[in-house]
C-alpha atoms as an extended CHARMM CRD file, in Angstrom:
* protein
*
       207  EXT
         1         1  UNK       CA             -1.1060000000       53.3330000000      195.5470000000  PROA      1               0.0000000000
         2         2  UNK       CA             -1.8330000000       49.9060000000      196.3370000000  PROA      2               0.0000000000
         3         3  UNK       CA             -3.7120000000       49.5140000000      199.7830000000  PROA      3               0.0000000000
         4         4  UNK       CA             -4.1430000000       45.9200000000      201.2820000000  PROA      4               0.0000000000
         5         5  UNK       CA             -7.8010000000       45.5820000000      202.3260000000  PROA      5               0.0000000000
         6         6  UNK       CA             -8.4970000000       45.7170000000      206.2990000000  PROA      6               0.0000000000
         7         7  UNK       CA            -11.3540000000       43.3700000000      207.5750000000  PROA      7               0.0000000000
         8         8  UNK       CA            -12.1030000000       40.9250000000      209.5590000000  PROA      8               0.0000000000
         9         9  UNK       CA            -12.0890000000       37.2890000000      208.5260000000  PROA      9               0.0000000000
        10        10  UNK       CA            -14.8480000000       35.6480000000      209.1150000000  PROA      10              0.0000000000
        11        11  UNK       CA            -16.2300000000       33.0810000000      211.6210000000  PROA      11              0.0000000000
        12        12  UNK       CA            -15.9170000000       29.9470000000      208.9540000000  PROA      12              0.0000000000
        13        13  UNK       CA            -12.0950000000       30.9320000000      208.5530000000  PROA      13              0.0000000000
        14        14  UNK       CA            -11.1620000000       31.2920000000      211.9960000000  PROA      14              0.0000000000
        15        15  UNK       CA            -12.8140000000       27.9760000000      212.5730000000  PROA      15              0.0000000000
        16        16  UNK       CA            -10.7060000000       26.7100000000      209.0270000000  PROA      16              0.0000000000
        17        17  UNK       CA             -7.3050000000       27.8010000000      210.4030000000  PROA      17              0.0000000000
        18        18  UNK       CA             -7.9890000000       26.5220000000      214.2540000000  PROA      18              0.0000000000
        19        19  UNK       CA             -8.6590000000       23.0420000000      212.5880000000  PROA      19              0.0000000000
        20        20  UNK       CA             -5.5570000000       23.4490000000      210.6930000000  PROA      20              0.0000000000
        21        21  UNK       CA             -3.1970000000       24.4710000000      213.7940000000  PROA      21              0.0000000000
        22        22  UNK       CA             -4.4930000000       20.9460000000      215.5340000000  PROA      22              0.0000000000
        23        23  UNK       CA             -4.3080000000       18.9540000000      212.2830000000  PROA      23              0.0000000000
        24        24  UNK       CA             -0.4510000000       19.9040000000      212.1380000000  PROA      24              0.0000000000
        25        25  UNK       CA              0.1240000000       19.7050000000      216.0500000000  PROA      25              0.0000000000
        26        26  UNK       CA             -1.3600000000       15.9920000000      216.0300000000  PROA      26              0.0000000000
        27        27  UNK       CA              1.4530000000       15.3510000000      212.9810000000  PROA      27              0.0000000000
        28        28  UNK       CA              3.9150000000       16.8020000000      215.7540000000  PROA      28              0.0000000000
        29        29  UNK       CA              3.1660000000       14.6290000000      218.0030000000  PROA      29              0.0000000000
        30        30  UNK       CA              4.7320000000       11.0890000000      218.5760000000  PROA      30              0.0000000000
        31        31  UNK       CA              2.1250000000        8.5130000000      217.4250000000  PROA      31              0.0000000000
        32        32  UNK       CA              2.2230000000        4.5170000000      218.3890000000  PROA      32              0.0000000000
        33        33  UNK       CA              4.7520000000        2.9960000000      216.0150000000  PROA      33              0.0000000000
        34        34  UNK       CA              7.3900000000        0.3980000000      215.2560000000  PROA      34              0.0000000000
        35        35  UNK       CA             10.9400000000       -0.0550000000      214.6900000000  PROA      35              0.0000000000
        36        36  UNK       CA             12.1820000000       -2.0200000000      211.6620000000  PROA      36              0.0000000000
        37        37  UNK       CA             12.6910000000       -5.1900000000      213.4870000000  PROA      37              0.0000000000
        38        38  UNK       CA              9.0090000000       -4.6480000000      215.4080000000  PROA      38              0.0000000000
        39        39  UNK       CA             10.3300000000       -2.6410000000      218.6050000000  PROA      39              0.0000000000
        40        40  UNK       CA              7.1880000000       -0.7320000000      220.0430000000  PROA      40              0.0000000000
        41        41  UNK       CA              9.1370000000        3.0790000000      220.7660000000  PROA      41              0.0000000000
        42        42  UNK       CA              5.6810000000        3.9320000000      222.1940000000  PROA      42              0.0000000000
        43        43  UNK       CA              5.1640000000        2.2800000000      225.3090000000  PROA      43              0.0000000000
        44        44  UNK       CA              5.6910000000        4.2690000000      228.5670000000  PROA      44              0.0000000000
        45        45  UNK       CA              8.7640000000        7.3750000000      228.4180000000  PROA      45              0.0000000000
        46        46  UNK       CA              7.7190000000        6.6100000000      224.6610000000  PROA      46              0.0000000000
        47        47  UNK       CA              9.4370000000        3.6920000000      224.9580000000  PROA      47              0.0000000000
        48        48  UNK       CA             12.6430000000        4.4510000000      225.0340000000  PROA      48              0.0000000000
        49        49  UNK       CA             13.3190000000        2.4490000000      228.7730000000  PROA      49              0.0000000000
        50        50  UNK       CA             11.9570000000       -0.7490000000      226.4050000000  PROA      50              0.0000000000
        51        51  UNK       CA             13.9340000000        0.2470000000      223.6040000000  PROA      51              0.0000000000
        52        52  UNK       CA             17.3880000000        0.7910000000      225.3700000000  PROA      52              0.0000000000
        53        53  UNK       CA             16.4530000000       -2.8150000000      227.6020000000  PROA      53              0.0000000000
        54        54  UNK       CA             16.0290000000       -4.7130000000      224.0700000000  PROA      54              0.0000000000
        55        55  UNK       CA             18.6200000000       -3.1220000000      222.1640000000  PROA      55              0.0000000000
        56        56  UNK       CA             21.3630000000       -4.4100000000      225.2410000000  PROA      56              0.0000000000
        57        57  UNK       CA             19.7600000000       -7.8880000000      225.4780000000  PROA      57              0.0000000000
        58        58  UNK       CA             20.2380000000       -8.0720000000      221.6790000000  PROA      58              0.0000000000
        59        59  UNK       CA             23.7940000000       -7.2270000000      222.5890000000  PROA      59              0.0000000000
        60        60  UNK       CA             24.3120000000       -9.6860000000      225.0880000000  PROA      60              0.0000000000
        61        61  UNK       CA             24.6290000000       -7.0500000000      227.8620000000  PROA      61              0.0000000000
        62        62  UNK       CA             21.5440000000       -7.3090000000      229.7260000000  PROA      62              0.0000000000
        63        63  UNK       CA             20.5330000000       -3.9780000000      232.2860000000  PROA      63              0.0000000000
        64        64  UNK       CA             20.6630000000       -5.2750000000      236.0220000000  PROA      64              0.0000000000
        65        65  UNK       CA             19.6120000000       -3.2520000000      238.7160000000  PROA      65              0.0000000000
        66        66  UNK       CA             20.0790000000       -6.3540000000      241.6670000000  PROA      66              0.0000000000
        67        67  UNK       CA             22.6830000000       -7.2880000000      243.6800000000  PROA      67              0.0000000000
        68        68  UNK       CA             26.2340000000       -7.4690000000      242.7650000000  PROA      68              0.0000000000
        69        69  UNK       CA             27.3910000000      -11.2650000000      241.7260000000  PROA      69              0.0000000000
        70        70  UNK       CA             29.4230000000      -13.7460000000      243.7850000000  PROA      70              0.0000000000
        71        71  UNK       CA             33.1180000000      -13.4950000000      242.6000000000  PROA      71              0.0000000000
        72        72  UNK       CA             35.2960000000      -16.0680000000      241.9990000000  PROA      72              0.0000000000
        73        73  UNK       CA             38.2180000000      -17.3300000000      243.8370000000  PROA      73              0.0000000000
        74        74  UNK       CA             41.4930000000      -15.7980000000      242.5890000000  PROA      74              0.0000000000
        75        75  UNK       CA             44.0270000000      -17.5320000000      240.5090000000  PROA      75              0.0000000000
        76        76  UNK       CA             47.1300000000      -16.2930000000      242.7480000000  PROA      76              0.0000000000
        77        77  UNK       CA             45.6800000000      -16.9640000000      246.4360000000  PROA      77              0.0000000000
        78        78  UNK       CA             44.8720000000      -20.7980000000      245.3640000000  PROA      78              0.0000000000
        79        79  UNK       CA             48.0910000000      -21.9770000000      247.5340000000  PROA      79              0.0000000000
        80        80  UNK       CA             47.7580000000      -19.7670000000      250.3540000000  PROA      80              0.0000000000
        81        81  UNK       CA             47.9990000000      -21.1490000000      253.7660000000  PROA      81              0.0000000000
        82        82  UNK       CA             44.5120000000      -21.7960000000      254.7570000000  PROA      82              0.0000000000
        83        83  UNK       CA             42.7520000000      -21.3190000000      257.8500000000  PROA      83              0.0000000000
        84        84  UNK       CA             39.0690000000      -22.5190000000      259.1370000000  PROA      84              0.0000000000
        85        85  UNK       CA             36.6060000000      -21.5410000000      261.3880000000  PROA      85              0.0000000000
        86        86  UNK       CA             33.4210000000      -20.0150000000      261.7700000000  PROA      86              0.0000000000
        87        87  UNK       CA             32.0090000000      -16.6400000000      261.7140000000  PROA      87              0.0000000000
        88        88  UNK       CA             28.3100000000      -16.8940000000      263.5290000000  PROA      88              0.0000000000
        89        89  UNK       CA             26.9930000000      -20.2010000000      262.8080000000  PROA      89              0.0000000000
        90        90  UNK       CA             28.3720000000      -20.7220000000      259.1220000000  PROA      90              0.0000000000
        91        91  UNK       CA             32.0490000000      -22.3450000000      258.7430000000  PROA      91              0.0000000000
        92        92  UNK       CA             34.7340000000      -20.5430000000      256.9770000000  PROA      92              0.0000000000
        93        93  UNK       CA             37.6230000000      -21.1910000000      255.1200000000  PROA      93              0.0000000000
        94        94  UNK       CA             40.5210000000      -18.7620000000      254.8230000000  PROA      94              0.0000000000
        95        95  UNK       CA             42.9910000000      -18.7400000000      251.9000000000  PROA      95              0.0000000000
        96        96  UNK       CA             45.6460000000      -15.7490000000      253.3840000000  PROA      96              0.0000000000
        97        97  UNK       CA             48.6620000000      -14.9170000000      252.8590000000  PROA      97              0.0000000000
        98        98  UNK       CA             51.3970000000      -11.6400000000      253.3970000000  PROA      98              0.0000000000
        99        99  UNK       CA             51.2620000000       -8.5450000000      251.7790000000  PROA      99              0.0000000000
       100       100  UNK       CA             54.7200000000       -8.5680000000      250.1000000000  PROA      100             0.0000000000
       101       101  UNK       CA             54.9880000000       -4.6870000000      250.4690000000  PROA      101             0.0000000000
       102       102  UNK       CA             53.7950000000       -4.0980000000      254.1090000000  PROA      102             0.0000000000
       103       103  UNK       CA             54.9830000000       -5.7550000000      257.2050000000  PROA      103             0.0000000000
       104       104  UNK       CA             52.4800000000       -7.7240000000      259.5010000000  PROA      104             0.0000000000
       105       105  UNK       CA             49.9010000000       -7.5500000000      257.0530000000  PROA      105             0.0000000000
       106       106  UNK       CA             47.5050000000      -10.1810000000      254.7930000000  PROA      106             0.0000000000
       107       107  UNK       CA             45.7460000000      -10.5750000000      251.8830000000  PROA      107             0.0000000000
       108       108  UNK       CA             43.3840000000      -13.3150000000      250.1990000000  PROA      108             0.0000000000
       109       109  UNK       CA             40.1040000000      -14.3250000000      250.0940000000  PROA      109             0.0000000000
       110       110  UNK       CA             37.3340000000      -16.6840000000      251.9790000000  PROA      110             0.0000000000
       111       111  UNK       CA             34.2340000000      -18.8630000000      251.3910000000  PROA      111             0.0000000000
       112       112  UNK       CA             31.2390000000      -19.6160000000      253.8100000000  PROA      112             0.0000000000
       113       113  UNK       CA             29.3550000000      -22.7800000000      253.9680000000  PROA      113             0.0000000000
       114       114  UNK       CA             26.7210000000      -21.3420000000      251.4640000000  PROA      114             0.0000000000
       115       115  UNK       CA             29.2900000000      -22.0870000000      248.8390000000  PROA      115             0.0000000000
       116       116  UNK       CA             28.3300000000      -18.6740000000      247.0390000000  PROA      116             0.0000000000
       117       117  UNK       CA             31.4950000000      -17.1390000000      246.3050000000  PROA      117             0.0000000000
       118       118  UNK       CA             34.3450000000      -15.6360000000      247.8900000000  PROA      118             0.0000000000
       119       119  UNK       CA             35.0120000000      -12.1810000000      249.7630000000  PROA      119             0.0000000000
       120       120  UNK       CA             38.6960000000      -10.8410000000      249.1480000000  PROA      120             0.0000000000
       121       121  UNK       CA             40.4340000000      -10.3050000000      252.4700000000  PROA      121             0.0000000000
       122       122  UNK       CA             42.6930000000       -7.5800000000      253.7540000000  PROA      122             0.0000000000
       123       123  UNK       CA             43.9470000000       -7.0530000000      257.2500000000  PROA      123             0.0000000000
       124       124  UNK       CA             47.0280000000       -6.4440000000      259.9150000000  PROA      124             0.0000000000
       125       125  UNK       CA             47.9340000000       -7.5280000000      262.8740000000  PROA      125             0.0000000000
       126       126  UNK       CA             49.8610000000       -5.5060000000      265.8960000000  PROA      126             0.0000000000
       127       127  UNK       CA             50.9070000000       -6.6540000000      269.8100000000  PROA      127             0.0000000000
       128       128  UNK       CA             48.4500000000       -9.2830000000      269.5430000000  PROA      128             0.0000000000
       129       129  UNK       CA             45.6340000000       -7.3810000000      267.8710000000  PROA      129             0.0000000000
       130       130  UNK       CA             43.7080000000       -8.3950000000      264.8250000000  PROA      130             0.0000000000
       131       131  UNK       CA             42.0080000000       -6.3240000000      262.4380000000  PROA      131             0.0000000000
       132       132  UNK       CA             40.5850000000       -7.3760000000      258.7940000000  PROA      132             0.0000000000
       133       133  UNK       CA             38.4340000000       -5.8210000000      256.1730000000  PROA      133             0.0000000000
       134       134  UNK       CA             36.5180000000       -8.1080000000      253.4900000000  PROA      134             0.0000000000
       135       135  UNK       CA             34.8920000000       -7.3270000000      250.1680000000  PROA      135             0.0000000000
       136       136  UNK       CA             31.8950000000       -8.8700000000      248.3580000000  PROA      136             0.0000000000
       137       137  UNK       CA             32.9510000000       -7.2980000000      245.1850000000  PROA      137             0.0000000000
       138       138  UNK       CA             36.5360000000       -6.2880000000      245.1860000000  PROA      138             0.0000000000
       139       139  UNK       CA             35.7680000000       -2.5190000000      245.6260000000  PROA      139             0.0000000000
       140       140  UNK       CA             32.9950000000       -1.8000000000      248.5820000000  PROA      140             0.0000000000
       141       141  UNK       CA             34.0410000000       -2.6430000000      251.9060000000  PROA      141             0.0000000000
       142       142  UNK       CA             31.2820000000       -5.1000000000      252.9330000000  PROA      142             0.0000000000
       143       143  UNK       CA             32.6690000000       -6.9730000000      256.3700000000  PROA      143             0.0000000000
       144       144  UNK       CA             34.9670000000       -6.0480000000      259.6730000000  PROA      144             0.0000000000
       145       145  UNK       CA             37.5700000000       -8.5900000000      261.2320000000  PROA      145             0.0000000000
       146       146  UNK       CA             38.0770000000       -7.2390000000      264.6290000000  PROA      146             0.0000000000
       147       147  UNK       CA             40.0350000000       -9.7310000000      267.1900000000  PROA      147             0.0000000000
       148       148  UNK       CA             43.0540000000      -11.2190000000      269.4360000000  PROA      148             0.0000000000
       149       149  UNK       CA             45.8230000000      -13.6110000000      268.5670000000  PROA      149             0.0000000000
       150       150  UNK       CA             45.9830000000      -16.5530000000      271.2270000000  PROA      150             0.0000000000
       151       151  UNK       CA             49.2440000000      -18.0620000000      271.5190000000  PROA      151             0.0000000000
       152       152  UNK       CA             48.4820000000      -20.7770000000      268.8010000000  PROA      152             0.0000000000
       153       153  UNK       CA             47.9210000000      -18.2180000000      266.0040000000  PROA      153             0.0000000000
       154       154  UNK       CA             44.1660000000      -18.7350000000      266.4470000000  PROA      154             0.0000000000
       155       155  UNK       CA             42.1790000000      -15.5950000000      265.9450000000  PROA      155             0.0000000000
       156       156  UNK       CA             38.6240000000      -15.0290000000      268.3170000000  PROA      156             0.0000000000
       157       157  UNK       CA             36.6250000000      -11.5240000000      268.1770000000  PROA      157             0.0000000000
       158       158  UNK       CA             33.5020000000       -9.8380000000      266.1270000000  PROA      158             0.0000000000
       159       159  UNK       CA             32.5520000000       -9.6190000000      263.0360000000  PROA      159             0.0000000000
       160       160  UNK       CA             30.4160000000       -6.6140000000      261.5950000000  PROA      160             0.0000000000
       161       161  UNK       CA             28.4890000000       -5.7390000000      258.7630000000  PROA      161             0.0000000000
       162       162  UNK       CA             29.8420000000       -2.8250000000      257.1980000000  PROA      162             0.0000000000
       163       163  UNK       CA             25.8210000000       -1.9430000000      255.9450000000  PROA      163             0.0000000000
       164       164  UNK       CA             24.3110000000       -2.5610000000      259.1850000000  PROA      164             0.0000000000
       165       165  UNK       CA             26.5380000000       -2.0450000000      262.3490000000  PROA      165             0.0000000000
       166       166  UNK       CA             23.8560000000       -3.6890000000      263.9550000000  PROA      166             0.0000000000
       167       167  UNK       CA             24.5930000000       -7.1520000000      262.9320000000  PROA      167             0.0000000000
       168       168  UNK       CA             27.9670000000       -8.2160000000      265.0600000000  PROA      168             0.0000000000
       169       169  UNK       CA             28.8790000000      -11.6200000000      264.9890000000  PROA      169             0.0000000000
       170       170  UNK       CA             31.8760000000      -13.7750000000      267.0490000000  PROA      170             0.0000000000
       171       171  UNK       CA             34.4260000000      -15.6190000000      265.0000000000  PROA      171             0.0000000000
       172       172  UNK       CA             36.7850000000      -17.9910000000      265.6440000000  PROA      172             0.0000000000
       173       173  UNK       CA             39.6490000000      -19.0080000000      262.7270000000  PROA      173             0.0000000000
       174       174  UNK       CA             42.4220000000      -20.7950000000      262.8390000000  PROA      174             0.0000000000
       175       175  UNK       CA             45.9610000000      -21.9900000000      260.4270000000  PROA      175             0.0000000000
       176       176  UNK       CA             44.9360000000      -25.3760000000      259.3000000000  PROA      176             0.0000000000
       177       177  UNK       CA             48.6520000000      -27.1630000000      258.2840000000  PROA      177             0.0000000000
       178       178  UNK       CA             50.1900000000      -25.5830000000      261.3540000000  PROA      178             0.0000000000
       179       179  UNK       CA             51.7380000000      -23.1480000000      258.4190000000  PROA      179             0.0000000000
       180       180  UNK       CA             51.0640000000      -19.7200000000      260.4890000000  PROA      180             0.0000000000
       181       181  UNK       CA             50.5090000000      -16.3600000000      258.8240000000  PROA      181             0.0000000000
       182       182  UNK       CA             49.1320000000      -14.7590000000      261.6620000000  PROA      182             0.0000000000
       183       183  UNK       CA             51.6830000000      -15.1560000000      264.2450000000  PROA      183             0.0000000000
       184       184  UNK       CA             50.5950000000      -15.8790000000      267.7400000000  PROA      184             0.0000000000
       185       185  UNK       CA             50.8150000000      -13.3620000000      270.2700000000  PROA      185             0.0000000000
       186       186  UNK       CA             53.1130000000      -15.0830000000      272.4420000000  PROA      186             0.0000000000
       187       187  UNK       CA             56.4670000000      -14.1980000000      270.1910000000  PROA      187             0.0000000000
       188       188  UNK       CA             58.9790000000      -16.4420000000      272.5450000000  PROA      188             0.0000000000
       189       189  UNK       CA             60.9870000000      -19.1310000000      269.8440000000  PROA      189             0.0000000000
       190       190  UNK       CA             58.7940000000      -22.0580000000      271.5700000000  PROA      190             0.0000000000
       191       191  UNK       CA             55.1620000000      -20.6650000000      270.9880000000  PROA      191             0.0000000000
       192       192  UNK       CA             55.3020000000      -22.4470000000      267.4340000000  PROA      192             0.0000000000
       193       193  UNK       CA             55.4850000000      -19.5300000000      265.2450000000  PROA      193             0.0000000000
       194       194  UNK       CA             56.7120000000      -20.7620000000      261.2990000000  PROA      194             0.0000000000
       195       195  UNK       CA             56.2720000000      -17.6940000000      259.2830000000  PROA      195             0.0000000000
       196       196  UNK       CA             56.2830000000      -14.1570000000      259.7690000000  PROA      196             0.0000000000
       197       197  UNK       CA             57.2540000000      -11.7990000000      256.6770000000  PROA      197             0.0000000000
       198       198  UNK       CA             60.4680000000      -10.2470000000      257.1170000000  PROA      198             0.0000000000
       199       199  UNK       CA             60.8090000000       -6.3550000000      257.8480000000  PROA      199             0.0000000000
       200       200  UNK       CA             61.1050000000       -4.1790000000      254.8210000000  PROA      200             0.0000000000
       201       201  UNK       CA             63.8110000000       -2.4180000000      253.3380000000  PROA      201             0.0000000000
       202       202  UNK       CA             64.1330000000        0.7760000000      254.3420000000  PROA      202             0.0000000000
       203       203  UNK       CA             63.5780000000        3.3420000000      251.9560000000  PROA      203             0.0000000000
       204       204  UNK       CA             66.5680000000        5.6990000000      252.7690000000  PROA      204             0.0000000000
       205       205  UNK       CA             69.4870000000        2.8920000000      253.3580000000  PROA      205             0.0000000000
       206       206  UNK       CA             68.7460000000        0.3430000000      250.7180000000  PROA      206             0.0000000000
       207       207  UNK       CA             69.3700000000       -2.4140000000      252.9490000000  PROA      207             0.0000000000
């Protein structure tokens, strides 16, 4: 019967096979390289934060990690009424309008002074009460209208940053045109009121 031979391998083939094990693990390893067009993959996270950055610039859909963009002013609110004032120290101007499926309420956008953009608008009134919410890009809440309608439809109260509470400013707007969408709180047929959306159909009657 064949018996395999028992002994011990000597020092120079341990040594051999050691030499061997690192020679294959360094193959393993990723090495400093190229892609075909001359991409380094090797540089930091092996490069794949550099790879992923070029590959969408190549694309024309640069990574941004800053600030959300100005948006633009809105096709359908360009012939709003408009109204001006100031929130703070920097003038505004109001394009607004009424929500066509909710009584005593607005929609629309405005611009500041700054000229960078506009913030879409959305707000109520009630009794002579004034509230508003604005966006900076059409899905965060970013701003808070809170105020009183004078007689005149003009609008005075506080402004406050919906990421810092801290910052509360006054503001003061008013219908530019005399075309009112936020009627005045004095309701009798001489305060001057000109618009005021009509009550909705009720749901139940149809009329």
């Amino acid at each position: 019967m064949f018996r395999p031979a028992r002994f011990a391998p000597s020092r120079p083939s341990i040594v051999a096979a050691a030499t061997a094990v690192v020679a294959f693990a360094a193959l393993a390893l990723p090495t400093p390289g190229s892609a075909a067009d001359g991409t380094s993959l090797s540089s930091g996270s092996l490069g794949i934060n550099d790879a992923i950055r070029d590959g969408e610039a190549r694309r024309g859909n640069a990574l941004t990690t800053g600030p959300v963009g100005p948006l633009a002013p809105r096709p359908e609110y360009a012939k709003l009424p408009v109204y001006v004032g100031k929130v703070g120290d920097k003038s505004v101007r109001l394009r607004v309008g009424p929500k066509t499926d909710t009584r005593d309420s607005l929609q629309g956008e405005y611009s500041t002074s700054d000229g960078k953009g506009v913030r879409l608008l959305s707000g109520e009134w009630d009794n002579g009460s004034f509230l508003m919410e604005e966006s900076d890009d059409g899905t965060r809440v970013s701003g808070n209208w809170d105020g009183r309608i004078d007689e005149h439809g003009a609008v005075r109260g506080t402004w406050t940053d919906a990421f810092n509470p801290a910052i509360v400013l006054p503001f003061a707007i008013r219908p530019l045109g005399g075309y009112l969408v936020i009627p005045p709180f004095d309701m009798r047929p001489s305060s001057g009121v000109t618009y005021a959306p009509p009550p909705p159909k009720s749901s139940i009657s149809g009329y």
